[in-house]
C-alpha positions, -999 to 999 in steps of 0.1 A, spaced: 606 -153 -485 592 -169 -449 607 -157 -416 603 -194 -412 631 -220 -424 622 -246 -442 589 -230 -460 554 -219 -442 546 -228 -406 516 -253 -399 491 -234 -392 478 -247 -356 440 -251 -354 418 -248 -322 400 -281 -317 363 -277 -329 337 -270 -302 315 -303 -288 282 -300 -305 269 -293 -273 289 -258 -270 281 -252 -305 243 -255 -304 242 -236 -275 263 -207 -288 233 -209 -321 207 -206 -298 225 -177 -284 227 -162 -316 191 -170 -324 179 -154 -292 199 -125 -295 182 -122 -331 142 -126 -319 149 -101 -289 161 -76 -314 127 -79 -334 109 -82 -308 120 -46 -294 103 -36 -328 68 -24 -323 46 -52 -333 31 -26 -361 61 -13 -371 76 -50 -381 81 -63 -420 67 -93 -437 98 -100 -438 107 -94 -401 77 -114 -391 84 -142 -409 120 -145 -397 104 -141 -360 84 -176 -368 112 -195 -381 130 -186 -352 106 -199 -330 105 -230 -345 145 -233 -347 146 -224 -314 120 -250 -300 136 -279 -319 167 -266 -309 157 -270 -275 138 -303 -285 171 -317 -298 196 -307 -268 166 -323 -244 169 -355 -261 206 -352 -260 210 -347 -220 183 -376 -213 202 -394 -234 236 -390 -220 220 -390 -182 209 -427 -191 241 -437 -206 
């Protein structure tokens, strides 16, 4: 039994982020990410660590790459 008449409320949703706010909170996430692995000595890193500190550079710089393209894009509109 619902506290609600009538059968379960509709759930109200939160509009999804702009892609803009959405890639930036990624990169945010990424960052956060590489500076953790970077605070590990260089020696003291895994294969695995290492590798995951490459792709993040290159996430990151198409990340950026992409958002550029994106503002130039918009500032000509």
């Amino acid at each position: 039994m619902t506290a609600f008449p009538g059968g379960e409320p509709h759930l109200q949703h939160e509009p999804e982020p702009p892609q803009d706010v959405r890639a930036f909170t990624l990169a945010e996430h990424m960052i956060g990410e590489e500076h953790a692995l970077l605070r590990i000595p260089e020696r003291d890193r895994t294969d695995e660590q290492r590798r995951r500190l490459v792709t993040l550079d290159r996430e990151l710089d198409r990340l950026w790459d992409a958002l550029r393209r994106r503002a130039e894009a918009l500032g000509k509109a």
